[in-house]
Structure formats: C-alpha cells, structure tokens
C-alpha positions as CSV (number, residue, x, y, z in Angstrom):
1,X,87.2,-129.0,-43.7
2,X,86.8,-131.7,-46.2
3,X,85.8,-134.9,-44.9
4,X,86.9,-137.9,-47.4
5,X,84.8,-141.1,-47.1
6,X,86.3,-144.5,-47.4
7,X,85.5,-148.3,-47.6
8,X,89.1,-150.0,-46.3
9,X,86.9,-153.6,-47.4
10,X,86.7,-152.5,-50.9
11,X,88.8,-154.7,-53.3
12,X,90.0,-151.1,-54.8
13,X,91.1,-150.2,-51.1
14,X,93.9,-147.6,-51.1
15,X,95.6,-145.9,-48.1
16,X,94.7,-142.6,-46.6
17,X,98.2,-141.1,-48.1
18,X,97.9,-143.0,-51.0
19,X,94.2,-141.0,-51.3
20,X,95.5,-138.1,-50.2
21,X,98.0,-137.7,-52.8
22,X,95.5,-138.9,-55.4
23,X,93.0,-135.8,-54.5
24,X,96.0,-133.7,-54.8
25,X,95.5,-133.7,-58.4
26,X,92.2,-131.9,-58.1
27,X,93.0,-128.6,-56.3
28,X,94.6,-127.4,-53.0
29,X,93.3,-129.1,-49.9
30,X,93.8,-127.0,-46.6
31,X,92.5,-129.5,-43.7
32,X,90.9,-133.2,-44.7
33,X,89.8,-135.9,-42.6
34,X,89.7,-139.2,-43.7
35,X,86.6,-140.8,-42.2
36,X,86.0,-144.8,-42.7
37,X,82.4,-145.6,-43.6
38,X,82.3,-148.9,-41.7
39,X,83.1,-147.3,-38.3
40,X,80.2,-144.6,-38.8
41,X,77.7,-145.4,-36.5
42,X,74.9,-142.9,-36.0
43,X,74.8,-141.3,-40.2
44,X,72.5,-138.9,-38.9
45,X,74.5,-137.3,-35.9
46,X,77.5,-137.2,-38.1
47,X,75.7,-135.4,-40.7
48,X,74.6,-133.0,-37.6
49,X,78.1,-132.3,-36.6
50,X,79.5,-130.8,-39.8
51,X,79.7,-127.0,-40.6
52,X,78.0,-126.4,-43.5
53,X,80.9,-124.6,-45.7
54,X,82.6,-128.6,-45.0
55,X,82.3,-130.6,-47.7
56,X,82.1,-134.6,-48.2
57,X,84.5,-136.5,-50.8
58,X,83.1,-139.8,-51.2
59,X,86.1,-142.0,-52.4
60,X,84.4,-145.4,-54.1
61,X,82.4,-146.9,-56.5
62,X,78.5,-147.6,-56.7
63,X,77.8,-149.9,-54.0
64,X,79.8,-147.5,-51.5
65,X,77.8,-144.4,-53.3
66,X,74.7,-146.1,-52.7
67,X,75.6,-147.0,-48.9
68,X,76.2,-143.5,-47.8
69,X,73.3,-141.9,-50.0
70,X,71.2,-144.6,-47.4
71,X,72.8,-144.5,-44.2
72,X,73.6,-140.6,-44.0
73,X,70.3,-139.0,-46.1
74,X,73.4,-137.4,-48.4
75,X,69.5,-136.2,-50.2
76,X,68.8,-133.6,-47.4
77,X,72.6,-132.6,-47.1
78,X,73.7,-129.1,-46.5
79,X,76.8,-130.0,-47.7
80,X,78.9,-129.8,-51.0
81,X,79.4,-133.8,-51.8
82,X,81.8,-135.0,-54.4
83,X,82.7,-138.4,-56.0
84,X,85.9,-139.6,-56.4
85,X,86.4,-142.6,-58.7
86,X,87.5,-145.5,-56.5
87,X,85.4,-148.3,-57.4
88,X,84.9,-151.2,-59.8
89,X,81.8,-151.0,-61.6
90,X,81.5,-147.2,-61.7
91,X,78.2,-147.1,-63.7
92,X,77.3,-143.8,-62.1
93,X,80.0,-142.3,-63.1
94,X,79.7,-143.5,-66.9
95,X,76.2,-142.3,-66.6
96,X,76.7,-138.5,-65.6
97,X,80.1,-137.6,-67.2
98,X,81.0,-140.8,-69.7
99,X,84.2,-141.3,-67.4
100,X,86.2,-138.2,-68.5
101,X,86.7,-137.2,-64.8
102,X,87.5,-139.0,-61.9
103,X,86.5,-136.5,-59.7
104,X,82.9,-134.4,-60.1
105,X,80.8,-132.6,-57.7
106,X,77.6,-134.2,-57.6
107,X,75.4,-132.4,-54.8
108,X,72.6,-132.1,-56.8
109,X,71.9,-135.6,-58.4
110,X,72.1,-137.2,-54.7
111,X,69.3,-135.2,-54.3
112,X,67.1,-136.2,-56.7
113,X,66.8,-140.6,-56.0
114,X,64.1,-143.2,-56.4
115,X,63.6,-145.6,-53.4
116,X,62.6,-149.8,-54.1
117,X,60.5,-150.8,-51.5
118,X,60.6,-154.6,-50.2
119,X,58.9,-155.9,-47.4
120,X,57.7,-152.8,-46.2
121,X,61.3,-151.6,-46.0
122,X,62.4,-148.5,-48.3
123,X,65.9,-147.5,-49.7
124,X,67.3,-145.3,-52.3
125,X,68.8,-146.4,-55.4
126,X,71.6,-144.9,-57.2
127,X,71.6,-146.7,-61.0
128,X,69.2,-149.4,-60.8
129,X,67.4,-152.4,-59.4
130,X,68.0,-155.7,-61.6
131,X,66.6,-159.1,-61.2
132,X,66.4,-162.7,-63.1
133,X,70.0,-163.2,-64.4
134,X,71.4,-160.3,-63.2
135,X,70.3,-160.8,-59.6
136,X,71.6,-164.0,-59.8
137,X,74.8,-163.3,-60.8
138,X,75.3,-160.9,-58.0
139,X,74.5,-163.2,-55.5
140,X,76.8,-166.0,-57.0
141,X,79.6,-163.5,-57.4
142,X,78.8,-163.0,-53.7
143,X,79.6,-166.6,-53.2
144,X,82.9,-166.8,-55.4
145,X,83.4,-163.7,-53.5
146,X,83.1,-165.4,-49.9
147,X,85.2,-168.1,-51.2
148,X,88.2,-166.1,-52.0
149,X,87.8,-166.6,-56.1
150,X,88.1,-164.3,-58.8
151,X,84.7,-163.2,-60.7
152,X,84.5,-162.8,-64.3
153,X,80.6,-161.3,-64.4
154,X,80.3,-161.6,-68.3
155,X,81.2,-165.4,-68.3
156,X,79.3,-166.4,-64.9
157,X,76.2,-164.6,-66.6
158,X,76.7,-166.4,-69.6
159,X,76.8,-169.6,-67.5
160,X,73.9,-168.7,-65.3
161,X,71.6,-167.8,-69.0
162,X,72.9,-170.7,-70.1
163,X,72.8,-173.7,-67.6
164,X,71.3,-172.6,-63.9
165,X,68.8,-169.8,-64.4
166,X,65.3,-170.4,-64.0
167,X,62.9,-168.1,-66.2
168,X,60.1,-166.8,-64.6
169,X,57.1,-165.0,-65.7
170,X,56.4,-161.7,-64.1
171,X,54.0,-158.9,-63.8
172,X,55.0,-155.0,-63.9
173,X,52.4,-152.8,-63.0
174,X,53.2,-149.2,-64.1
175,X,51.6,-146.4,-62.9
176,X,49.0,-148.4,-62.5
177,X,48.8,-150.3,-65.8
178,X,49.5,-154.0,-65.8
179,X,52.1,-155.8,-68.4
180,X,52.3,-159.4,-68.3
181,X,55.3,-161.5,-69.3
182,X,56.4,-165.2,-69.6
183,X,60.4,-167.0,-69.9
184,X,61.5,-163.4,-68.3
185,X,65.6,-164.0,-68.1
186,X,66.4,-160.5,-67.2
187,X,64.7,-157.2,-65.7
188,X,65.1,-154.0,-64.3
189,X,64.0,-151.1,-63.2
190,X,66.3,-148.1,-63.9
191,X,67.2,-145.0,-62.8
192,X,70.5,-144.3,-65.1
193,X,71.6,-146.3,-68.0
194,X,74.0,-148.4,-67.2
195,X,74.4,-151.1,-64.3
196,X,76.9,-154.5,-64.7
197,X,80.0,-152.2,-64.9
198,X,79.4,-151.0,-68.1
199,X,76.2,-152.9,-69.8
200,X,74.2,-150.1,-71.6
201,X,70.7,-152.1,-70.1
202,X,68.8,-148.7,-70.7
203,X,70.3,-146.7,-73.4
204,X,67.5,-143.9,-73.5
205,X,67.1,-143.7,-69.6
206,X,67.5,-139.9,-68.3
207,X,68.4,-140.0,-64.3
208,X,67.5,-135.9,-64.7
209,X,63.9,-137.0,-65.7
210,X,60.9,-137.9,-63.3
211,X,60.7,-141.3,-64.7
212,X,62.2,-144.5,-64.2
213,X,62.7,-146.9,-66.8
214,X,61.5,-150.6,-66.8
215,X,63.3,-153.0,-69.4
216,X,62.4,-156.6,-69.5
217,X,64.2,-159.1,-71.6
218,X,61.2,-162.0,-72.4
219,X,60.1,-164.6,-74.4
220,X,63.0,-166.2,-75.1
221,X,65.0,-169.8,-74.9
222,X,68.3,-169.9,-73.5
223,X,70.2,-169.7,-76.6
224,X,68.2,-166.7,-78.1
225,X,69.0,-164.9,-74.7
226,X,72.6,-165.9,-75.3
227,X,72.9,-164.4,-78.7
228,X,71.3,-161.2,-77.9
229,X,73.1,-160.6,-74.2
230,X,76.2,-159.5,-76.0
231,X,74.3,-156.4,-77.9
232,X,73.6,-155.1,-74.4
233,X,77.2,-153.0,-73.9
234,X,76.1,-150.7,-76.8
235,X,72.2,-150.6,-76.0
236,X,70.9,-152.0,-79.1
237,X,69.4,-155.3,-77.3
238,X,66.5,-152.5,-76.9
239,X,66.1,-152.9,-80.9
240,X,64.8,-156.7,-80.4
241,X,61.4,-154.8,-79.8
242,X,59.5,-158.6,-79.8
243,X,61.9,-159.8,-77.5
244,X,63.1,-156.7,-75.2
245,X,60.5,-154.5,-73.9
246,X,61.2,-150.9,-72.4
247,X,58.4,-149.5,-70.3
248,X,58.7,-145.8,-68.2
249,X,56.8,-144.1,-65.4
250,X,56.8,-143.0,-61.9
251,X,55.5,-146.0,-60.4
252,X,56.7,-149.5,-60.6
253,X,55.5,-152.4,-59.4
254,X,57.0,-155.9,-60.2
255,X,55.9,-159.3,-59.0
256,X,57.3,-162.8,-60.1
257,X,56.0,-166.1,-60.8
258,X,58.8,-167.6,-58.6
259,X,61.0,-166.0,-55.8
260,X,63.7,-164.4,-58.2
261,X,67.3,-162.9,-57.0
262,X,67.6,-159.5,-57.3
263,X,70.7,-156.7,-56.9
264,X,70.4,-153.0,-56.1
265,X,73.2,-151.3,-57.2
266,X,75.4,-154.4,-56.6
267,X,74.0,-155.6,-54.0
268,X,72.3,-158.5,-53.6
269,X,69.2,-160.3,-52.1
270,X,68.2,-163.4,-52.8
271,X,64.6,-165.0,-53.5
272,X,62.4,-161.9,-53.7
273,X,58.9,-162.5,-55.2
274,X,57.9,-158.5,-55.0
275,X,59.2,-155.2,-55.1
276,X,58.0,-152.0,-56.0
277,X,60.2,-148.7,-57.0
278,X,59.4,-144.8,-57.5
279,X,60.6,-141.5,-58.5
C-alpha cells in the first residue's frame, strides 16, 4: 500500500484525483490511500499500523516535511518515505537534488536531523532555524497571512531591514567556544543551504555532514545590510568576511541581547531570547 500524505490548508492544496493523477507520472501505483495530515491524531500509532513493505509519499513543501518528520518520528521509520514536490518554498528539495525531480525517495536523509531546543522543548529541523530579519518576516507574513493578503518575502524583508527591525547583539556558543556579535540583522543556524524559498544563506553547508553551520550577518547599518541582502540568492554575501561570519560544529548555542523572532523551517515564533541546536 502506499499511503500519500496531504495538507488540504496548504495554499498549493490540490485534490486527491488531482494528486493521484500527478503521481501517475512516477510509476504504476497498485493500491494508495490518501491520508490528510491535519486529521492524524496519535503519529505514533499510525506509524504502528503500517506493514513495513508500505511506503509513505509525503505530498508538500518544507513546513509540511518538517511537520510529519516531528509528529510521526519519520527518523525511526521502517518504511520507504518519498517527497513529492507540492510546496512553496521547497528549499529541501533544491538542497538534495537542485529541483530536477519532483519526486525523490528520501528514507535516508529523514533519518539523519538536528533538533533546536527552546524552553526545554526539542524538535527536529529539516533546512534550518533563522532569526533577526528572517524570523521576523515569517511572523509578519504570518500576519498578512491571517489577514487574507498576498506576501511578497523579498520586499517585506527589505522593508523590515530597512524601517522595523531592531538589531540585536548576540552570543553563539559553539561547541563550546563563545563568539560575540553587535547590530546582528540576520542569523542562522543551518542544516542545508538554502532556507527563504531559494536564498543560498549557507552556500558551503553539507546536510550529509555531522555539522551544522552557523552564519551571522553583523556589524552593519541598515543600508549596508540592504546592499549586501541581494548577494544572498547566489551565496556570495559569505564573501563579506568582515561583515558575514560563517561558523560550524555540532553544538550551537545562541542567545540575544533582546527577545528576537525566529522561524524553523517556516515556521514562526515570536520573541525568543535563547535557543540551542545540534547534530
């Protein structure tokens, strides 16, 4: 049996025919059960009930990926998984196959994922955790979102760099060492290379290695952030060595001078002043 998972509340949101036929494309299907994420209940027992020669076909883009890697352990899975492209951002995909298929098996990078830890609480992470302007753009998206508005996230993080956003300074502790920071507009810590649908934020990150990669974009006014935000879809802000810092390591620690939105593959939480992340 193959079991396709589905978010009906994503803003790509197709029918189950419509699906169907789409999946068609990529070899016979004998028996398939649509399954829609927001009804699961209990990710665990469903996990239990499956035969392990079924296999899972998650149909969505990086916030759904990240949602089921969470709420059904897809890391301890018996099962074959696959990705089918169905979502906006789709940084994941980029990251492992540079979007020449829209359908790849990907059983064994699920089960290799750092987890960010706030307040006590732990989660796997499927590109990347960002915060300053980035968080903040997710969570005003969120709001344009909520309102019923289109988002443009290149122009409303232009805006933010520009007029809203309030630099902090910050402290990242890496495997124990301790960097400090000051005017901090945007951070992360990744696990792939790309996160913002498409911005290249950490062009020599490896998701196959055992490290994670820490990139903070500091020291700078508002209109020096502006002109060098732009460089980031081909990876060359890293060059800006005085200005764009790119640390690596197992263990990450970062803590803010002021409580700072961040986003986790998309999704956002706002006014965090700690978080730590591993691999």
């Amino acid at each position: 049996m193959r079991y396709v998972l589905y978010n009906p509340l994503s803003t790509n949101r197709q029918s189950e025919a419509e699906l169907l036929s789409e999946l068609k494309k990529y070899g016979p299907i004998e028996q398939v059960q649509f399954v829609d994420v927001t009804k699961i209940e209990d990710g665990k027992k469903f996990m239990e009930s499956l035969d392990i020669n079924d296999d899972l076909v998650i149909s969505g883009g990086d916030g759904t990926l990240n949602r089921l890697c969470n709420n059904l352990d897809l890391m301890h899975s018996k099962n074959r998984i696959y990705l089918h492209k169905a979502g906006n951002g789709n940084d994941f995909l980029r990251d492992v196959n540079e979007l020449k298929e829209d359908f790849i098996e990907i059983t064994d990078i699920v089960k290799k994922l750092p987890k960010v830890t706030i307040n006590g609480e732990s989660s796997y992470f499927v590109n990347g955790v960002g915060f300053g302007v980035d968080g903040m753009v997710c969570v005003e998206s969120d709001k344009l979102k909520a309102a019923g508005k289109k988002v443009n996230y290149t122009s409303l993080a232009i805006k933010l760099l520009l007029f809203k956003y309030k630099k902090v300074n910050a402290k990242v502790t890496v495997d124990g060492k301790e960097y400090e920071f000051k005017r901090v507009f945007i951070g992360s810590v990744m696990n792939g290379k790309y996160y913002g649908g498409g911005m290249k934020e950490a062009p020599d990150q490896d998701r196959k290695s055992d490290v994670l990669s820490v990139v903070i974009w500091h020291d700078l006014h508002r209109f020096g952030a502006l002109m060098l935000f732009p460089k980031i879809f081909e990876g060359k802000h890293v060059l800006k060595e005085n200005k764009v810092t790119v640390l690596t390591g197992k263990e990450i620690k970062v803590e803010y001078s002021l409580p700072t939105d961040i986003q986790i593959d998309g999704e956002s939480i706002h006014a965090i002043s700690v978080f730590e992340a591993s691999k």
